[in-house]
C-alpha positions as CSV (number, residue, x, y, z in Angstrom):
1,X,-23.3,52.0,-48.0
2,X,-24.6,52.9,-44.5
3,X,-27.8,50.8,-44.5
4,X,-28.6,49.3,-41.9
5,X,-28.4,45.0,-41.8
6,X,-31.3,43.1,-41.2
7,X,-31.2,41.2,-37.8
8,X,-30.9,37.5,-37.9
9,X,-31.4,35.0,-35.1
10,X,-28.9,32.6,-34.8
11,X,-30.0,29.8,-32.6
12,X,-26.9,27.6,-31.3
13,X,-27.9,23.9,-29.7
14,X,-25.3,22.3,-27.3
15,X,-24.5,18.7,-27.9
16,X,-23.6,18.2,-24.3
17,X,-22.2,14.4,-24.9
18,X,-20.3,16.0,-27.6
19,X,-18.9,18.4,-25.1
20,X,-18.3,16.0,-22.5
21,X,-16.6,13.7,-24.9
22,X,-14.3,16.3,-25.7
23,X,-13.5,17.4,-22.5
24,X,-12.4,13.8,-21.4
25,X,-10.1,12.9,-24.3
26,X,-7.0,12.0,-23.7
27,X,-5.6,14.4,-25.7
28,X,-7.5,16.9,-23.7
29,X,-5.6,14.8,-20.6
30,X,-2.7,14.9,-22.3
31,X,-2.4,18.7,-22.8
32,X,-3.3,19.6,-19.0
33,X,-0.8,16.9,-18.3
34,X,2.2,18.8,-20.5
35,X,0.8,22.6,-19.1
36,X,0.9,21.4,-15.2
37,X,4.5,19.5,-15.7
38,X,5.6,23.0,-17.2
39,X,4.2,25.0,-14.2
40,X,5.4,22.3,-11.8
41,X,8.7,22.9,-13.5
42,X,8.4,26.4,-13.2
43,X,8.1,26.3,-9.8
44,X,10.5,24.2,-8.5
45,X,11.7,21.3,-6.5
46,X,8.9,19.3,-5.2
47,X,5.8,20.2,-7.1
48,X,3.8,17.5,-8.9
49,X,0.9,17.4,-11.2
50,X,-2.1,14.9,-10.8
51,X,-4.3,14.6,-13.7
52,X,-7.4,12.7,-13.1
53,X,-10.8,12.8,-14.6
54,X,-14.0,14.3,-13.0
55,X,-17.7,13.5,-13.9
56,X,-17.3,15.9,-17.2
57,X,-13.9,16.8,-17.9
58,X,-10.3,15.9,-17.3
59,X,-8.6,18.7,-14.4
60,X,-5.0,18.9,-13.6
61,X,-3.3,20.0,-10.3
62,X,0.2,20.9,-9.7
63,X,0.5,20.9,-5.8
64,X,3.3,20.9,-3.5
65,X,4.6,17.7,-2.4
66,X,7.3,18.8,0.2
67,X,7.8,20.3,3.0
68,X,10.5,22.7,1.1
69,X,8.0,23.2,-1.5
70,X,4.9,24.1,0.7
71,X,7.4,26.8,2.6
72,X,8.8,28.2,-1.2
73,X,4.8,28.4,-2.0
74,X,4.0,30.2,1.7
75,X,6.9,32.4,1.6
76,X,7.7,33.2,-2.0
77,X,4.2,32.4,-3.9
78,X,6.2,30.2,-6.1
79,X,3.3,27.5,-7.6
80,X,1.1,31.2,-7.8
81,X,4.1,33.2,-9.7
82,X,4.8,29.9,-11.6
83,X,1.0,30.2,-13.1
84,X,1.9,31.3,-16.5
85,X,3.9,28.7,-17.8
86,X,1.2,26.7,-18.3
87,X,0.1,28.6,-21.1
C-alpha cells in the first residue's frame, strides 16, 4: 500500500555468560578442531592444529611444524592458500 511503517525500538540484551558458555563448548572445540585438521590437510606435510581454550572462547591454530613445512609456507604461501578449507 505505500504507507509508511511505524518505527519500533528493538532493544537486544547480551547474556555474556551465555555467550561465553557457548563459545567454550566442546562442540564449539570440536568444530575448530575438524576445520583446522582440514586446512592442515590442505596444506600439507607437517602442519598441525592446536586447539586450546582462551579466557572466553575456544581458538584453533594450524601452524607449521617442520622445517619442510615452514619453507612450503615461505615460498609457496601454502597454510595462507590452504585457508579455505576450513570452511
Amino acid at each position: 500500500m505505500g504507507g509508511l511503517m511505524a518505527k519500533q525500538s528493538v532493544r537486544v540484551k547480551i547474556n555474556s555468560a551465555g555467550v561465553v558458555a557457548l563459545l567454550t563448548d566442546a562442540k564449539v572445540s570440536a568444530d575448530l578442531e575438524q576445520r583446522g585438521q582440514r586446512i592442515a590437510a590442505a596444506a600439507g606435510e607437517g602442519f598441525e592444529v592446536d586447539v586450546t581454550r582462551n579466557s572466553d572462547r575456544a581458538v584453533a591454530f594450524v601452524r607449521a611444524a617442520t622445517t619442510e613445512a615452514r619453507l612450503a609456507e615461505a615460498e609457496d604461501r601454502a597454510l595462507t592458500r590452504a585457508v579455505d578449507a576450513g570452511r
